[in-house]
N, C-alpha and C positions, 0 to 999 in steps of 0.2 A: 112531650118527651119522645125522644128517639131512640130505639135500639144500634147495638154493633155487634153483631158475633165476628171474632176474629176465631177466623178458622185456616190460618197459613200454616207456615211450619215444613219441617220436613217428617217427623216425626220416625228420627232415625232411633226412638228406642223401643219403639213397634216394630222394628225390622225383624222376621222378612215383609209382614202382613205387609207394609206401606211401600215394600220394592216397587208394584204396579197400581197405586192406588192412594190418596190425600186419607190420613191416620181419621178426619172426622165424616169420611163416607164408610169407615168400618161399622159394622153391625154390632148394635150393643142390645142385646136380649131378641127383639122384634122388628128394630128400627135402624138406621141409620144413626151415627151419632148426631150428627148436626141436626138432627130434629130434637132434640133435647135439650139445648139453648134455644132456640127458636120456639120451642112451646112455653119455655120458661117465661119469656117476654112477652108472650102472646096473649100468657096467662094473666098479667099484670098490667094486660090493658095498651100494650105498646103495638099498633098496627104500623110504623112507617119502619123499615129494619133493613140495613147493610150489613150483607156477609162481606166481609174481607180474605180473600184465600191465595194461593199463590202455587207453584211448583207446575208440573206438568199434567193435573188431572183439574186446572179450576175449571175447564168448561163440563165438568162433569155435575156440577152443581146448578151450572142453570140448567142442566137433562133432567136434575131429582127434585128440584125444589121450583122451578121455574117459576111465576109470580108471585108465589105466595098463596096464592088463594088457599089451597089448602089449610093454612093454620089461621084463616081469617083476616090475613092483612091488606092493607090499603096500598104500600108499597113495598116489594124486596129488590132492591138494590146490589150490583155487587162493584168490588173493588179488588183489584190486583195487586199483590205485592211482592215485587221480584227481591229473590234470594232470600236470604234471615237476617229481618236488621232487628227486629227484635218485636216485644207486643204494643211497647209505646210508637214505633217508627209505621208500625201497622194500623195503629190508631187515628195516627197524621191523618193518615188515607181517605180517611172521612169525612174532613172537618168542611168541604162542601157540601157535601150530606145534612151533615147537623146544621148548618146555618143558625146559627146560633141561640138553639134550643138547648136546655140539657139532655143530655146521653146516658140510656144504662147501657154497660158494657160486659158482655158475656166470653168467657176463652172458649169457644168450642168444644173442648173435651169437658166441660164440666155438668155435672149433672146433680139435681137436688131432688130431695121426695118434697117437699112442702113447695112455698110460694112467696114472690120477693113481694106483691102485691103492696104489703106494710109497709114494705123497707123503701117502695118507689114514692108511696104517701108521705111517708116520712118524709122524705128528701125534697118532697112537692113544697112540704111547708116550710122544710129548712130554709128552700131559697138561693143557695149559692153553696158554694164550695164542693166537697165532695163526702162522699159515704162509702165504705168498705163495710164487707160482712166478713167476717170471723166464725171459727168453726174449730173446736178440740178436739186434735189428732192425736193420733200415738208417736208421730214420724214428721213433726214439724222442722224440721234439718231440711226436708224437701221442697217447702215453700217460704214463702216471706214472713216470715214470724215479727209478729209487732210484740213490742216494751210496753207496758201498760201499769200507769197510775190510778188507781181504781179502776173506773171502765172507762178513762180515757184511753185512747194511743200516741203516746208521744214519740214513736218512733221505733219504722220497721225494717228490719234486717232480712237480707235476702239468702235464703240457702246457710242460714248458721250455725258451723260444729258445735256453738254451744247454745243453743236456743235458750232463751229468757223467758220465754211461758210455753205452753204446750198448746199454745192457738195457730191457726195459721192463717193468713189472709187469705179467703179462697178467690176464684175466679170473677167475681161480680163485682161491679166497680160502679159508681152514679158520680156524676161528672156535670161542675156548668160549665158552661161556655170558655172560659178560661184556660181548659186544659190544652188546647191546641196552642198556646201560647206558651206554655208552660214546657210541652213537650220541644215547643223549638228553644229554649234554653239548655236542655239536655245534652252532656257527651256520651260515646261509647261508652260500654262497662266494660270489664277487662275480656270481658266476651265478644266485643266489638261488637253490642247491639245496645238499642236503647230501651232500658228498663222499667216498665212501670212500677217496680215503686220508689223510682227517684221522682218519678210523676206523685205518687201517693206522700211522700214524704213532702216534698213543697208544699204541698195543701195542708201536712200538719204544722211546719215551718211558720204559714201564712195564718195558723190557727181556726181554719174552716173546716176541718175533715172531724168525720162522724163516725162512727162505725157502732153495730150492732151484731150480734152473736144468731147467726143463723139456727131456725127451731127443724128437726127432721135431719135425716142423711144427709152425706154431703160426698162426694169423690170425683175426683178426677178420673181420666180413662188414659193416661199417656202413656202408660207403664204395660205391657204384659198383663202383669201380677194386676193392675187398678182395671184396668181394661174387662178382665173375667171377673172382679169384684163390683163392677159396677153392673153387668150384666146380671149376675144375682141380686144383688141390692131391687134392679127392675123387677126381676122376676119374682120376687117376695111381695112387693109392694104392687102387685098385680089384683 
């Protein structure tokens, strides 16, 4: 298995922090962000890993992170993606990379206390399709919130004024091979990018997707307000 951290974006709701600088080189408690998906993976046994980043500060990432060695990998790769086409169009970016292993895929700004280690073996025996983890928030209207029939997911809505459960798809995503294919079937969302979880939703369509309730914190950094909460959530769990 392969890693992806997508870490592009412009991250215009960190502004001003990101006027002179890529939102996942901001400092979260001690570290940089982007070392926090990257250890995530690290942790779970995944040593081959592409950053994917883009805007005007990606050569700042091979300055901070340069082969990897640091987190113990075998390979860090990176990938460029010009403007915002969105996290599925960023994902493309890789599919030479993956050569046709399965992928865990990380958003850059996401950060967990526990470990996906389970959630990657899981997926090792599932075999195909894909697996999402799940997380109960207070503010699920800000992420993809899946419909759920017991603990299956039959279907996830992106950003919904009226959320159907108070779960949220978070940022980590296990993927076979098939997703690069999947992603070129995709149009624009009305945001003119392409979204994964129209990527997530065909795999439930196609009835191979999984998903599991992530155990420990869970937050995003893109926000301000998430940004200094994830930064304490560190500093607790120090």
């Amino acid at each position: 298995m392969k890693g992806i951290v997508l870490a592009g974006g412009y991250g215009t709701r960190l502004l001003p922090l990101t006027k002179v600088t890529n939102k996942h080189l901001l400092p979260v408690y001690d570290r940089p962000m982007v070392y926090y998906p990257l250890q995530t993976l690290a942790d779970a046994g995944i040593r081959e890993i592409m950053v994917v980043t883009g805007g005007n500060n990606a050569g700042d990432f091979l300055t901070l992170l340069g082969n990897g060695k640091e987190f113990g990998l075998k390979e860090l790769a990176y990938a460029y993606q010009e403007g915002a086409g969105g996290i599925a169009q960023a994902l493309s970016l890789a599919e030479d990379f993956a050569d046709g292993e399965p992928i865990c895929v990380i958003l850059g700004d996401n950060l967990i206390q526990g470990s996906i280690a389970k959630a990657r073996r899981d997926f090792d025996q599932q075999g195909e399709g894909a697996k999402i983890l799940l997380k109960q928030v207070p503010d699920p209207e800000r992420f993809g919130v899946p419909t759920l029939k017991g603990k299956q997911v039959v279907g996830i809505e992106e950003k919904p004024k009226r959320p159907k459960s108070n779960y949220a798809v978070i940022g980590i995503y296990f993927y076979d091979a098939a997703v690069f294919d999947i992603v070129k079937t995709l149009k624009p969302s009305k945001r003119g990018e392409l979204e994964i979880t129209d990527v997530n939703n065909a795999y439930i369509r196609m009835g191979t997707m999984t998903a599991e309730v992530l155990k420990g914190w869970w937050t995003d950094a893109g926000t301000i307000e998430s940004l200094h909460r994830a930064s304490n959530l560190v500093a607790r769990s120090r």
